[in-house]
C-alpha positions as CSV (number, residue, x, y, z in Angstrom):
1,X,90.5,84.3,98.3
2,X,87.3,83.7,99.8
3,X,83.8,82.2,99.1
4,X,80.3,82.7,98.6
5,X,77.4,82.1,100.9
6,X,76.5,79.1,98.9
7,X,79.7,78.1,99.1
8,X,81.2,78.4,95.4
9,X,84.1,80.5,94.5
10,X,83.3,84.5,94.2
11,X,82.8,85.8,90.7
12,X,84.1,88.7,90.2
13,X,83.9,90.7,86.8
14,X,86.4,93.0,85.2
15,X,84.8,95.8,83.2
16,X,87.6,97.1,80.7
17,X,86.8,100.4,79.1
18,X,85.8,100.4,75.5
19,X,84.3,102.9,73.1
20,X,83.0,105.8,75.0
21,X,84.8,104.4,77.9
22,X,88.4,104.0,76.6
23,X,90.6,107.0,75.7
24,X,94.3,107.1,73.5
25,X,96.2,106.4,76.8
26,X,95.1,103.6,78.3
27,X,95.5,100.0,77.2
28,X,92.3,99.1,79.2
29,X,92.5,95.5,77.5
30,X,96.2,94.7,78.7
31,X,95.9,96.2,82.1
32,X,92.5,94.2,82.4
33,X,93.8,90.9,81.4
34,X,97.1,91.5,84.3
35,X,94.2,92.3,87.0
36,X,92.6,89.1,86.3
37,X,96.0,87.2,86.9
38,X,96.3,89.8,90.2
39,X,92.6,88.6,91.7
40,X,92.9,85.0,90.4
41,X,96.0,84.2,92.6
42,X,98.9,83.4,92.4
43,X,97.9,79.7,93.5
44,X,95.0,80.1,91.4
45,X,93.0,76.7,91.9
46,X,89.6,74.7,92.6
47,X,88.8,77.3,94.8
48,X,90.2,80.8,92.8
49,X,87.4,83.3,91.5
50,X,86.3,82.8,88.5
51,X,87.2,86.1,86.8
52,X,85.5,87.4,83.8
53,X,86.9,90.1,81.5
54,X,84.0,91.9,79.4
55,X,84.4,95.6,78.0
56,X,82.2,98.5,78.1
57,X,79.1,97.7,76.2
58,X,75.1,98.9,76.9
59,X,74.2,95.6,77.9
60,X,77.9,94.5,79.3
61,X,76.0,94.4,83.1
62,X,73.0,92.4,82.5
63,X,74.0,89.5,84.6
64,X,75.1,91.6,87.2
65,X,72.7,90.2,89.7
66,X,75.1,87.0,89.5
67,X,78.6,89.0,90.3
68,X,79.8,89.1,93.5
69,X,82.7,91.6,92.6
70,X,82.9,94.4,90.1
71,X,86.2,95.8,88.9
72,X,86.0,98.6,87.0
73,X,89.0,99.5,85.0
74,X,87.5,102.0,82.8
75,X,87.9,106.0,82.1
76,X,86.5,108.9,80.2
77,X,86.0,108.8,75.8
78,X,88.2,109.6,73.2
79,X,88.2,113.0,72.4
80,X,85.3,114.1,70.6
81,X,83.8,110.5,70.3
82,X,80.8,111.1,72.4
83,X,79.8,114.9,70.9
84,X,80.2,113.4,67.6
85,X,77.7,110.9,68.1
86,X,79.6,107.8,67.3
87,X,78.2,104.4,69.0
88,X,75.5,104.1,71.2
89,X,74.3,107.9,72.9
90,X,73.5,108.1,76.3
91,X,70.0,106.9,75.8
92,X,71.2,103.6,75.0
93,X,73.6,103.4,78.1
94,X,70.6,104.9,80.8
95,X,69.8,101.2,81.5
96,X,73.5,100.3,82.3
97,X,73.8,102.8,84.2
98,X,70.7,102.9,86.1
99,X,71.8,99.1,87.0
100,X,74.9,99.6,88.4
101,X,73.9,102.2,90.2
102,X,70.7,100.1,91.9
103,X,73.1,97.2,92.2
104,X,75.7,99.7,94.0
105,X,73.5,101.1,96.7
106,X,72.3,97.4,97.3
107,X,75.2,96.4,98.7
108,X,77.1,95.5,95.7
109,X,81.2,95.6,96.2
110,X,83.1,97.4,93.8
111,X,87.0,97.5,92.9
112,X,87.3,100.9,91.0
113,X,91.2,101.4,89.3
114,X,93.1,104.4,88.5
115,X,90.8,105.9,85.3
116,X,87.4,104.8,87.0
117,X,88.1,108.0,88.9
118,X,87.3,109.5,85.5
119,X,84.7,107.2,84.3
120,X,81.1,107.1,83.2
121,X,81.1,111.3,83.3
122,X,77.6,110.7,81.7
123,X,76.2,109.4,84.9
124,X,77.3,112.0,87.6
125,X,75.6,109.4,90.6
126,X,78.9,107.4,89.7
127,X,81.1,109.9,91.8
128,X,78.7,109.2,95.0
129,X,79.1,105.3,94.4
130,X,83.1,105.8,93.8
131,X,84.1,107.6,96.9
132,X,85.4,110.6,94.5
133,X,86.1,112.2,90.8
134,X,88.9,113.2,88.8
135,X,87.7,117.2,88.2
136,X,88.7,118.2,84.7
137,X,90.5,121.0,84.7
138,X,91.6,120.2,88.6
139,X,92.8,117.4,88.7
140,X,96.2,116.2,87.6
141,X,99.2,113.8,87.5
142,X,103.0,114.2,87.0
143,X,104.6,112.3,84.7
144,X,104.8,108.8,85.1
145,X,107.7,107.3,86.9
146,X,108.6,105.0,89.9
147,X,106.9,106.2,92.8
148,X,105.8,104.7,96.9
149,X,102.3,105.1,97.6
150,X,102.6,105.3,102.0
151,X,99.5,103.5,103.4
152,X,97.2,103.8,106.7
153,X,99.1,100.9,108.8
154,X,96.2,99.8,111.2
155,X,93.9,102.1,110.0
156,X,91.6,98.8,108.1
157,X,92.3,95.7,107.1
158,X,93.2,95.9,103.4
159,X,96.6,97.8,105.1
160,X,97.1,96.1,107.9
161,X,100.9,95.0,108.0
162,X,101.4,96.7,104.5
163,X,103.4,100.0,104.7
164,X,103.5,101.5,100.7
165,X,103.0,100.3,97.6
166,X,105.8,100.8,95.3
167,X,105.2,101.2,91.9
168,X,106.4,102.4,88.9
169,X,102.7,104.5,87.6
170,X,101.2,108.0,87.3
171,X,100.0,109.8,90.6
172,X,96.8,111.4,90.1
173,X,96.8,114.8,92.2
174,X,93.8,116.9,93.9
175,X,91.3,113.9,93.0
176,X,87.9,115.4,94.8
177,X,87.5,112.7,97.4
178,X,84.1,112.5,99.5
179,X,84.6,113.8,103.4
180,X,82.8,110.3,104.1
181,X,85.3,108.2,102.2
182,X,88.3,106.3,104.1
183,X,91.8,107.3,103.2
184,X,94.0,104.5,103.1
185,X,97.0,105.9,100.4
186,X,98.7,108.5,99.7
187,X,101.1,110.2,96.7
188,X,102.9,112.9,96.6
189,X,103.4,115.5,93.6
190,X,106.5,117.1,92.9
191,X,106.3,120.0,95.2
192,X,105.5,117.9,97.8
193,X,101.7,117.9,98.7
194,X,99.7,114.7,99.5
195,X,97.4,113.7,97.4
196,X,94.7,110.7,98.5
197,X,95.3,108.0,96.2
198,X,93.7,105.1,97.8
199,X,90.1,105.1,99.6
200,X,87.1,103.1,100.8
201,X,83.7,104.4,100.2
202,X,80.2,102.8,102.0
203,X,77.9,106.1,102.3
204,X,76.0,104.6,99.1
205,X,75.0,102.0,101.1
206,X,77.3,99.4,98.8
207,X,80.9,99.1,99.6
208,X,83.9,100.6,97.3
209,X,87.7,100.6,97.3
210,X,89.5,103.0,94.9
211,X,92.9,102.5,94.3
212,X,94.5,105.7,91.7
213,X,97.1,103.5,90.8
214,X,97.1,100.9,87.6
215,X,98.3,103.1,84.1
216,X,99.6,100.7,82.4
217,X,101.2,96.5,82.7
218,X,104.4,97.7,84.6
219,X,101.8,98.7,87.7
220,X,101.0,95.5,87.9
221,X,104.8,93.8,87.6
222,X,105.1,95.7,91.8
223,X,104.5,92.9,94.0
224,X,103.1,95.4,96.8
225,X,100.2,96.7,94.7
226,X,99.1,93.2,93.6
227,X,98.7,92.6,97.2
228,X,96.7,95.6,97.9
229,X,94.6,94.8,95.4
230,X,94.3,91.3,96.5
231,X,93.8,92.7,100.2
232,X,90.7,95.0,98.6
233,X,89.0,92.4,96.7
234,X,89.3,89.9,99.4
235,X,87.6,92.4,101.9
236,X,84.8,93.1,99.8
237,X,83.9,90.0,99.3
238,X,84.1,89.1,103.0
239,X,82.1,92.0,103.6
């Protein structure tokens, strides 16, 4: 994929929502595991990324400082877990969110999937670092179902030469996208209105790529959507 300034391979670390981070719909865990396999290669060898797996805990980013990419594949609670006080409160996850957010805005490169858009609600800087937000309420997806995601051809390099992603996933519909992120993807509901779907994001002072796309395994079985992903991660680490 690439390597570091010291010339090792990139680490790059997988955040899979847990806990106040996780919800009845997502497998976080299985989808996870299949993005590893996606950003490791498929030639994975001496020089691959390592790539680490961790879920959400308090202290789950307190080697941060030592990642060179952050994937987070991670959403909104279980109903009612966070009101009813189960697990850590927000107190306890201040810190992990204050140091994502400092590590963000310092330059750090993040690859943010599908529920991320609906992630860490208890830390609303986390919109500003992502590019967007999934608006309760507003925001939406049809059911899932096979679907082409058209992309910005020569518009950056993560598209460059690749024309859709087609993929059998949710499409998540009138996400509130920044006016200063890049639009690189599109989907389309079922009466017909574009949606963005796929976006880079820098005002932070960090760079982001968000990519709506990633509800389950069979996202990651489409051969064009492991290469945009492997397109995104191997820009931001170049970056």
């Amino acid at each position: 994929m690439t390597t570091t300034r010291d010339s090792r391979p990139p680490r790059i670390l997988i955040l899979a929502g847990r806990g106040r981070h996780e919800d009845p719909w997502h497998d976080h865990a299985a989808t996870s595991h299949r993005l590893a396999l996606v950003l490791a290669g498929p030639d994975a060898g001496a020089d691959a990324p390592e790539v680490v797996v961790r879920s959400t805990f308090p202290d789950s980013l307190d080697d941060l400082d030592d990642v060179d990419l952050l994937v987070v594949n991670a959403g909104s609670p279980w109903p009612g877990l966070r009101d009813a006080g189960i697990g850590p409160d927000d107190a306890a996850w201040a810190p992990f969110h204050a140091r994502l957010d400092a590590w963000a805005r310092a330059g750090g490169r993040i690859l943010a999937v599908h529920q991320a858009a609906n992630a860490f609600g208890d830390h609303p800087a986390w919109e500003e670092v992502l590019g967007g937000r999934w608006v309760p309420g507003t925001s939406m997806h049809p059911p899932l179902g096979p679907t082409s995601v058209p992309l910005a051809v020569g518009a950056h390099p993560i598209t460059e030469g690749l024309g859709a992603v087609d993929v059998v996933d949710e499409r998540y519909c009138h996400l509130r996208v920044a006016p200063s992120s890049q639009v690189l993807g599109w989907v389309t509901d079922d009466e017909g209105e574009r949606h963005p779907a796929v976006w880079v994001a820098d005002a932070h002072g960090g760079r982001t790529v968000y990519s709506g796309l990633g509800h389950d395994v069979r996202a990651y079985d489409s051969p064009s959507h492991a290469e945009l992903l492997r397109r995104a991660a191997t820009w931001l680490l170049e970056g």
